[in-house]
C-alpha positions in Angstrom: 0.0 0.0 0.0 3.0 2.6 1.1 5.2 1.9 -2.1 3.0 4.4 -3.7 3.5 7.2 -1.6 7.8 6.6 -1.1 8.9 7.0 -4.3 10.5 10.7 -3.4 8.5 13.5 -5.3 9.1 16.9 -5.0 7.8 20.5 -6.3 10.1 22.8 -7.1 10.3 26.5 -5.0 9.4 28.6 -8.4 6.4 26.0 -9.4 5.0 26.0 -6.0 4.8 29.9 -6.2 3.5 29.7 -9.3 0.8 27.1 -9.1 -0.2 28.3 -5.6 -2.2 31.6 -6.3 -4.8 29.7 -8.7 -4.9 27.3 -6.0 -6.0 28.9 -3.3 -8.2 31.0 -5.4 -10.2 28.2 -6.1 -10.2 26.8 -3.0 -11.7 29.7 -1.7 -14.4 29.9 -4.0 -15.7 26.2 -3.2 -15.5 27.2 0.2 -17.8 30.1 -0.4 -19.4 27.7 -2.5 -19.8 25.2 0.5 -21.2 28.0 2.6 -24.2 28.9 0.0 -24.9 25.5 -0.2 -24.9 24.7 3.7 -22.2 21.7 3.2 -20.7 20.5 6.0 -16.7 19.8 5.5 -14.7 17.3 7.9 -11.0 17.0 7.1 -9.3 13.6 8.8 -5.7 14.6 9.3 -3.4 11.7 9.8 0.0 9.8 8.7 3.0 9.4 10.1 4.8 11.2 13.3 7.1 13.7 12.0 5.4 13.7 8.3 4.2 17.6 9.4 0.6 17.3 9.8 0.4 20.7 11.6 2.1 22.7 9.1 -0.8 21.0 6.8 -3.2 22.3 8.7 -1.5 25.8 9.4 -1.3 26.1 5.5 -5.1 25.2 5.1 -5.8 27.8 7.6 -3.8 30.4 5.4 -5.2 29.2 2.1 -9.2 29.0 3.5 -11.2 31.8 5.3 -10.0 30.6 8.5 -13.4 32.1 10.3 -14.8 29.2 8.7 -12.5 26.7 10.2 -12.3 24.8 13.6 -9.4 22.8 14.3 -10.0 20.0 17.3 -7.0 18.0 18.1 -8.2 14.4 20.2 -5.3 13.6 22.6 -5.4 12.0 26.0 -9.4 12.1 27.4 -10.6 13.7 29.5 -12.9 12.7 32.7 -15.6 14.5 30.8 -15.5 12.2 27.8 -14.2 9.4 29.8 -18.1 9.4 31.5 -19.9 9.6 28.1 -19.7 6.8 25.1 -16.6 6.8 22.7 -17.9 8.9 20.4 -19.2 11.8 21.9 -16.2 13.5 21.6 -16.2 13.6 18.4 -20.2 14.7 18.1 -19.6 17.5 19.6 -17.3 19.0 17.6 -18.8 18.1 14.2 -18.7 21.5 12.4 -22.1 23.3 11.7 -23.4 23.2 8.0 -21.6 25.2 5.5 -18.3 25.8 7.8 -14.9 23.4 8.0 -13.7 21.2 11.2 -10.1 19.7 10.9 -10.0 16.9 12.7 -6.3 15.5 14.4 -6.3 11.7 14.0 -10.5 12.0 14.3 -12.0 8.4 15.3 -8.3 6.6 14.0 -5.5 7.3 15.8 -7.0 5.5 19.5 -8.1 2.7 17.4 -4.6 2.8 16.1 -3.3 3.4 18.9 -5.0 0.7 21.1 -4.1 -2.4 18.8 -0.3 -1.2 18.2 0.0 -1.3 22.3 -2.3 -4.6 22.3 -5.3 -2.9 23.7 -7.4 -4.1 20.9 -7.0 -7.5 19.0 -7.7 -7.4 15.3 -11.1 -8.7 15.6 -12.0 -5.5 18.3 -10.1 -3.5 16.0 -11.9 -4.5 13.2 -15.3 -4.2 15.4 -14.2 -0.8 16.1 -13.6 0.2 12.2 -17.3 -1.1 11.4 -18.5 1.4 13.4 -16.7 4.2 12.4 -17.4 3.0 8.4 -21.4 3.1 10.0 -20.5 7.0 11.5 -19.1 8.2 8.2 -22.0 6.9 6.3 -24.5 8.4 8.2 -22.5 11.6 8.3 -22.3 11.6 4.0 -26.0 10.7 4.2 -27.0 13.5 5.9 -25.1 15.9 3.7 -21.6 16.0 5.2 -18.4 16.0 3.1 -15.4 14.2 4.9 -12.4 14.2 3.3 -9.1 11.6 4.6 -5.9 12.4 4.7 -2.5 10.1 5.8 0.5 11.9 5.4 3.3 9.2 4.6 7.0 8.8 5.4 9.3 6.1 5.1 11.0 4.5 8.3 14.2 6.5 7.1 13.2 9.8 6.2 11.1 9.3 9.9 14.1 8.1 11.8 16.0 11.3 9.6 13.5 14.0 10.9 13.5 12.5 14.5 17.3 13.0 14.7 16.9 16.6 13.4 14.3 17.1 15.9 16.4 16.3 19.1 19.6 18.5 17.3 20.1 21.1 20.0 18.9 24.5 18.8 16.3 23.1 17.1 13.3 24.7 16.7 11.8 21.4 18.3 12.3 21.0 22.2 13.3 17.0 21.7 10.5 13.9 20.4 7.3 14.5 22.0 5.7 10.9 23.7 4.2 9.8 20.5 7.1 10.7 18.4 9.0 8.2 21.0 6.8 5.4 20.5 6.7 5.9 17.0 10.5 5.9 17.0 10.3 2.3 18.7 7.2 0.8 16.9 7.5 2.0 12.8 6.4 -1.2 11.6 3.5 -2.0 14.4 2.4 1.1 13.4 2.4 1.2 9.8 0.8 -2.7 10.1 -2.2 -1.3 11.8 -2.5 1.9 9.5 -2.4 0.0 6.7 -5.4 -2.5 8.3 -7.4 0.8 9.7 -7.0 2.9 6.1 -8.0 -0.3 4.1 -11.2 -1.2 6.5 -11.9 2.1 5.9 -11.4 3.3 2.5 -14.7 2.8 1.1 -17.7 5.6 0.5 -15.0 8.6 1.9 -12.0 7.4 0.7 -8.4 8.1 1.6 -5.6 10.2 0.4 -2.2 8.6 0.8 0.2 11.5 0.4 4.4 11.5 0.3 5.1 13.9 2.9 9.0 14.3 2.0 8.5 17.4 0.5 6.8 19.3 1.9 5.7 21.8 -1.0 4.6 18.2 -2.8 2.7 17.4 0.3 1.1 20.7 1.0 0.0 21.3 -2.9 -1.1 17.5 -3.4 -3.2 18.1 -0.5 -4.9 21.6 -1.3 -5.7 20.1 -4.9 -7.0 16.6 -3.7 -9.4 18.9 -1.3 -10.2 21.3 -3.5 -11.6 18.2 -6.3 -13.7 16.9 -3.5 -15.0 20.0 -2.6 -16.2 20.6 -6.2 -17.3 17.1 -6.6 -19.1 17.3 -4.0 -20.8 20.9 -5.1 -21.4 19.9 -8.6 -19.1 22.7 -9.6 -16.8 22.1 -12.7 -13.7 21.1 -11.6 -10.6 22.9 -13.6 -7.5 21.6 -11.6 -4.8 23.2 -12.2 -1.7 21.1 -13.8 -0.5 18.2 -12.4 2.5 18.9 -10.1 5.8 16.9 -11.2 7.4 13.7 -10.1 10.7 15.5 -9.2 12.8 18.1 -9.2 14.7 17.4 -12.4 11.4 17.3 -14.5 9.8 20.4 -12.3 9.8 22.7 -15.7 8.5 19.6 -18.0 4.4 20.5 -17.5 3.5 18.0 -20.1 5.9 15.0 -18.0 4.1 11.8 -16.8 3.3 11.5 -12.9 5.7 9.6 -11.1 4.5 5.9 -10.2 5.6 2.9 -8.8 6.2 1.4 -12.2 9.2 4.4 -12.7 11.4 2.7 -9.8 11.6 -0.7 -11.5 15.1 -1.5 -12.7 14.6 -2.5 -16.3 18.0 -3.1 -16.9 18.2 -5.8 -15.0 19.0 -9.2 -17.1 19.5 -12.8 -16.1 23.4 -14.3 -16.5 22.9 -16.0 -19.3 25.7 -18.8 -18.3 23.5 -19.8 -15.4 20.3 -19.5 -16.9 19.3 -22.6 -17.8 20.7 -24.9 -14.3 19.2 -21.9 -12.6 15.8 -22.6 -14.4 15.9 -26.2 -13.7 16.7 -25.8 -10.0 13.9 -23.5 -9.1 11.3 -26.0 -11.3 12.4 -28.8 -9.3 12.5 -27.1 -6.3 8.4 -26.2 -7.1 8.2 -29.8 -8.3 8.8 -30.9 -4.2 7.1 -28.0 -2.7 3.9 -28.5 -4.3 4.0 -32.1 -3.8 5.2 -31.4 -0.1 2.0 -28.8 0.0 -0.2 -31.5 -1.6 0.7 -33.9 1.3 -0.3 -31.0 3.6 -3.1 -30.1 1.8 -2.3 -26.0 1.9 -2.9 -24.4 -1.0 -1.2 -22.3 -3.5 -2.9 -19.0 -5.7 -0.8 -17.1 -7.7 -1.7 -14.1 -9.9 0.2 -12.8 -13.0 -0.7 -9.8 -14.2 1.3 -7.3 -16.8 1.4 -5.1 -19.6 0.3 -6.6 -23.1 3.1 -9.0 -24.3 5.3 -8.3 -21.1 5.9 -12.3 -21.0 3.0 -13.6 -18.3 2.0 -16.8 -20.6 6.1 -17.7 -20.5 6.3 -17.4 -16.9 3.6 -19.5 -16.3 4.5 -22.2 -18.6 8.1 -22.1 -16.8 6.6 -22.2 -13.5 4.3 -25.3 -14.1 6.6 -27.2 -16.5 7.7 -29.5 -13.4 4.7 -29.6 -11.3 2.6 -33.1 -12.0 -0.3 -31.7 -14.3 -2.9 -33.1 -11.4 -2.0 -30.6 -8.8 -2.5 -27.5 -10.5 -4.8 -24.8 -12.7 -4.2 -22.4 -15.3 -7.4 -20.2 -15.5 -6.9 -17.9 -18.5 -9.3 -14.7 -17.7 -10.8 -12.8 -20.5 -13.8 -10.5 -21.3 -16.9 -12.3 -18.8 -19.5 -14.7 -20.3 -23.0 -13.8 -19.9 -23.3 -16.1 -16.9 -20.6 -14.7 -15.2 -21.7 -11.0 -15.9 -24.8 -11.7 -14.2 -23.2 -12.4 -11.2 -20.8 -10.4 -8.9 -17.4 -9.6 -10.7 -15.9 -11.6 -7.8 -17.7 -14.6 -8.8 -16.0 -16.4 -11.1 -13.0 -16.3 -9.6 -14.2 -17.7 -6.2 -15.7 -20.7 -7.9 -11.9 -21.3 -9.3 -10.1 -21.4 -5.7 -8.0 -25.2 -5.4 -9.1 -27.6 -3.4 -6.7 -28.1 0.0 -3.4 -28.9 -1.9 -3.7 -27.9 -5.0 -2.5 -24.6 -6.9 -4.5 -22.0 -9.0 -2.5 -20.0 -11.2 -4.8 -16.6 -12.6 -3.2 -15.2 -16.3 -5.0 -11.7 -15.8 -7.4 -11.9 -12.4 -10.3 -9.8 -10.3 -7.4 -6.7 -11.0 -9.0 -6.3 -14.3 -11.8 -4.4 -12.4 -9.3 -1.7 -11.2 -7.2 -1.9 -14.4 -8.7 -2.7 -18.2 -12.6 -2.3 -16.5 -11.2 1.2 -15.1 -9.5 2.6 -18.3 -11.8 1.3 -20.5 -15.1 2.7 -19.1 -16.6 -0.8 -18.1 -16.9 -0.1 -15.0 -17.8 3.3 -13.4 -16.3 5.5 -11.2 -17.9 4.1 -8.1 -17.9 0.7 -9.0 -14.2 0.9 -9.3 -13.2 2.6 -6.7 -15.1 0.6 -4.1 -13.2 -2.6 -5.5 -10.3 -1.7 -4.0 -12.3 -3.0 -0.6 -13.5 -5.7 -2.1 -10.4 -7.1 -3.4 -7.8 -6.9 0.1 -10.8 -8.2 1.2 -11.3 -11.2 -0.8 -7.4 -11.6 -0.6 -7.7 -11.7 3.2 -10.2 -14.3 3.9 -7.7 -16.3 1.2 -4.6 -15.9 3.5 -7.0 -16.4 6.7 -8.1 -19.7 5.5 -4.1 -20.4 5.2 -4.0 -20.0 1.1 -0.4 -19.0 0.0 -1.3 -16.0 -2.0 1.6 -14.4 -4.5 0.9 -11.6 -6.6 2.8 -10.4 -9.9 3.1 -7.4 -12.1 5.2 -8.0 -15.0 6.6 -4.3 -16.3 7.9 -3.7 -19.2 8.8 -0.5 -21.3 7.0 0.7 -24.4 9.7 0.4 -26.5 9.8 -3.4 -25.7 6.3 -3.8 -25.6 6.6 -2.8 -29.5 9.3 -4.7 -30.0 7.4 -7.8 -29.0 4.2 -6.9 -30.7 6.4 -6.5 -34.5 7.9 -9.8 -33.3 4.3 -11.9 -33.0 2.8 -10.2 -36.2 6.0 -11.7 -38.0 6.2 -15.5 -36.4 3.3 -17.8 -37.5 2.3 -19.6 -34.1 2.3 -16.0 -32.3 0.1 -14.6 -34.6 -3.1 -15.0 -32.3 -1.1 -13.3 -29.6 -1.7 -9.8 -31.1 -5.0 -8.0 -32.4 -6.6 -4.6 -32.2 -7.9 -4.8 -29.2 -3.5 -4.9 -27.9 -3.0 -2.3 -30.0 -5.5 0.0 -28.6 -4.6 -0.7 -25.4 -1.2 0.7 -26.2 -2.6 4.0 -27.2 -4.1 4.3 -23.3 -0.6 3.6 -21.5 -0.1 6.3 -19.6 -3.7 5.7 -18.5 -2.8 2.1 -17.6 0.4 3.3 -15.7 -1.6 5.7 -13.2 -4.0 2.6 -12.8 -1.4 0.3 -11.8 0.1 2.7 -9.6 -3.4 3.1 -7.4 -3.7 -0.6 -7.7 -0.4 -1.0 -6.0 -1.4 1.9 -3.3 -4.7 0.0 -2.3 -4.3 -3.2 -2.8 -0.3 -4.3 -1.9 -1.3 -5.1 1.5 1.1 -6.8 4.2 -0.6 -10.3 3.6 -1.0 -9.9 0.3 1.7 -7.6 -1.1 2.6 -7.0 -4.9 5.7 -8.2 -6.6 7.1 -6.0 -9.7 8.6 -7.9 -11.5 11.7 -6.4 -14.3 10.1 -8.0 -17.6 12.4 -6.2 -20.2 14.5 -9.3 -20.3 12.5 -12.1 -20.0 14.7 -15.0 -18.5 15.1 -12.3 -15.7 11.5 -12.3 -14.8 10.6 -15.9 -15.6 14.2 -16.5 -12.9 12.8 -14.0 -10.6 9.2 -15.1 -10.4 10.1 -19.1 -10.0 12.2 -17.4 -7.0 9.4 -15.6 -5.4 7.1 -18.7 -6.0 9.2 -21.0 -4.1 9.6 -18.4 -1.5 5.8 -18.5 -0.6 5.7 -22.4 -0.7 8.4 -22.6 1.3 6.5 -20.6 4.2 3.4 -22.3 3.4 4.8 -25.6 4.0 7.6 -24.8 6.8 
C-alpha cells in the first residue's frame, strides 16, 4: 500500500509559487461555495509522526477563510468524555453546516493506537472500524463531506527528521511521547494503518500523500481537497496542472506522474551462463514444494498480471513445466460470459479457488476491475473505486483460510512492448497473440500506468503484497518469479 507514496516526489520552490495563487483561489471559492450551499466539511488529518501534519493544517488555515474553520486535536481524554460513550467527543465537535472542522487523527489514531499497544486485538479492531465506516456513512448521508488524509514517510526519512528534531537549537524542544513510540514501533504502526485505512477506505476514501516534501505534500493536498469539494458541489472542476514527479522534471508541465512502475530497474537481465541450471533448480524445487504442500493439503494461488506481451503466458509455462499436471490450474481470464456477468465480478473467480493442496495460477485476475474495466469505461467510477475494498478483502479471507497467495506485475517498457508486438505479427504460431484490441490498449498507456500505480497503493497489503517484476529481459523475470514462487511455498509448507 506505502510503495505508492515513497517514491520521493518533489515540487520545485518557483512551481509552488506559481501554481499556488490559482490554487488557493479556487479553493476559496468552493469554500464560499460550500457556505451557500450549507455543506458541512470534515477534514481527517493523519499519517505518520514527524510527516508535518500541523504545518498542513497551518497552510489550510492560510489558504481557507479561517473564520470558517475549527481545528480540534483528540489527545489524552478527559474525565468529561471518559463518563460519556466513545464517540461523543467527536459529536460535539462536528462542524455546523456550511463551515470546516479539521480533525487531528479523528476516530483513527486511539483505534490505532489501542491495537499497536495490544489494547485491541484485530477482531475488536476490526469491530471498532465497522463502526466508524457506519459514522461516516450516516455523516455523507445527511449531507456531510469528509475528506481523509494520511501523510506518509518512510522509516528512514522518519528516523532522519526524529534525529533533526532532538539537534540542540532546534526549533523542536526533543521527540514529543508519540514521536517516542513511534521511534520504537515503525512497523507496528504502519501494520495497523495499513489495516485501519483499508477497513476504511470505502464511500469517503483516503488520500495517501508523500510527505518528503513538503511543497509536494502541501500542494497535493490543497488540490485533492479542492476536487472533493467541487465534486461534491457539482461545480466544474478545472485543476490546475498536475505537479511533477521530481525536481529534475519540475519545468516539464507536459511529463508523466511519477509511479511505482518508474522505480523498476529495467536493466536488470539474467546471467545468461546460469540460466538454464538456474531454471531447472527453481522447477524442481516447485516440483517438491507442491508435492510437499499437496501432502499438507495447503494451497497455492498465484496471480500474474502485466502489460500486453510483457511475458505472463512464458512465466507461467516455466513455473508449471515440473509440477505433476494433477495438482495445478491455469485459468486464463478474458472479457466475462453472460453467466458470469450476471453475477458479482468476484464470482467467477471464487468458484476457481483449489481444493486443499492444489494450486491456481490466474493469467490476468479480479485486477481487471481496477485496471482494463477502469481505463476502458466498463466499470464506473464508483464501481471501481469501491473494488479496492472488495479485493484486500477477498485476498484476506484467502490468506485467513491459510491460502499461500503471491501476486505479480510484470513491467515492461513501451519500446519493448513494441518490439514484442512487431515480433508476434512476424512469427506464425504468435500470430493469435496480437489483435486490435492490444494495440489499442497501447494507445491508453499512460492511462494504464496511473491505474497500476493506485492498484499497488490500495491493494499491496502486508498479507497480500505486490511483486514488480523487471520484464524487459525475460529470463530475468521468468528467474525471478520461480524465485518468489518458491519463496511462498516454502512458508506455506515450513
Amino acid at each position: 500500500m506505502f510503495e505508492a507514496v515513497e517514491l520521493g516526489r518533489k515540487v520545485s520552490k518557483a512551481q509552488f509559487a506559481e501554481q499556488v495563487p490559482a490554487l488557493r483561489t479556487e479553493l476559496l471559492a468552493a469554500q464560499r461555495e460550500a457556505e451557500r450551499a450549507q455543506v458541512p466539511v470534515i477534514l481527517v488529518i493523519a499519517g505518520v509522526e514527524g510527516a508535518g501534519k500541523g504545518y498542513v493544517v497551518n497552510r489550510l488555515n492560510e489558504w481557507l477563510d479561517s473564520r470558517g474553520v475549527r481545528t480540534h486535536a483528540f489527545w489524552d481524554e478527559t474525565d468529561e468524555e471518559r463518563e460519556r460513550p466513545r464517540y461523543w467527543r467527536f459529536w460535539r465537535t462536528l462542524p455546523p453546516r456550511g463551515t470546516v472542522a479539521v480533525l487531528f487523527g479523528a476516530w483513527y489514531s486511539e483505534a490505532i493506537d489501542a491495537h499497536v499497544a495490544g489494547r485491541l486485538d484485530d477482531n475488536a479492531l476490526e469491530r471498532r472500524l465497522g463502526r466508524v465506516n457506519a459514522l461516516e456513512r450516516m455523516l455523507t448521508d445527511d449531507g456531510a463531506l469528509i475528506v481523509k488524509f494520511w501523510f506518509h514517510l518512510s522509516r528512514e526519512e522518519q528516523a532522519k527528521r526524529f534525529k533533526q528534531f532532538a539537534k540542540r537549537g532546534s526549533r523542536r524542544r526533543g521527540l514529543n511521547r508519540h514521536e517516542k513510540r513511534y521511534a520504537k514501533h515503525y512497523d507496528e504502526f504502519i501494520r495497523s494503518a495499513e489495516r485501519a485505512i483499508r477497513l476504511t477506505d470505502g464511500a469517503c476514501p483516503w488520500h495517501l500523500i508523500e510527505a518528503n516534501d513538503r511543497r509536494y505534500r502541501d500542494l497535493t493536498m490543497g488540490r485533492a481537497l479542492l476536487t472533493a469539494m467541487q465534486r461534491r458541489l457539482g461545480t466544474p472542476a478545472a485543476p490546475p496542472p498536475a505537479a511533477p514527479a521530481t525536481a529534475e522534471i519540475a519545468e516539464d508541465h507536459d511529463a508523466a506522474p511519477l509511479t511505482v512502475l518508474d522505480h523498476i530497474d529495467l536493466a536488470r537481465r539474467a546471467d545468461e551462463g546460469s540460466y538454464h541450471a538456474r531454471l531447472r533448480d527453481y522447477q524442481d524445487e516447485l516440483n517438491r514444494l507442491t508435492w510437499r504442500a499437496w501432502e499438507m493439503r495447503r494451497s497455492t494461488v498465484a496471480v500474474f498480471e502485466g502489460w500486453d506481451a510483457a511475458g505472463k503466458g512464458g512465466a507461467i509455462r516455466r513455473a508449471t513445466a515440473q509440477i505433476d499436471a494433477r495438482l495445478y490450474n491455469v485459468i486464463s481470464v478474458g472479457a466475462p460470459t453472460d453467466e458470469e456477468r450476471a453475477h458479482h465480478y468476484l464470482w467467477r473467480f471464487w468458484r476457481h479457488l483449489p481444493r486443499a493442496g492444489y494450486v491456481t495460477l490466474y493469467d490476468r485476475s479480479w485486477y481487471g476491475r481496477v485496471l482494463v474495466e477502469r481505463v476502458e469505461g466498463y466499470a464506473e467510477r464508483d464501481e471501481w473505486s469501491r473494488a479496492y475494498r472488495e479485493i484486500t478483502d477477498f485476498e484476506e479471507q484467502l490468506c485467513e483460510h491459510g491460502i499461500a497467495l503471491a501476486k505479480f506485475w510484470i513491467h515492461i517498457d513501451p519500446d519493448e512492448q513494441l518490439r514484442r508486438f512487431h515480433l508476434r505479427e512476424r512469427t506464425p504460431w504468435k500470430r493469435h497473440k496480437i489483435g486490435p484490441e492490444d494495440w489499442r490498449n497501447r494507445q491508453k498507456w499512460d492511462e494504464y500506468k496511473l491505474a497500476v500505480n493506485d492498484m499497488v497503493e490500495h491493494t499491496s497489503t502486508i498479507h497480500a503484497p505486490w511483486s514488480l517484476i523487471a520484464g524487459n529481459d525475460k529470463k530475468f523475470a521468468r528467474l525471478e518469479i520461480l524465485r518468489q514462487l518458491c519463496a511462498h511455498m516454502q512458508a506455506l509448507v515450513d
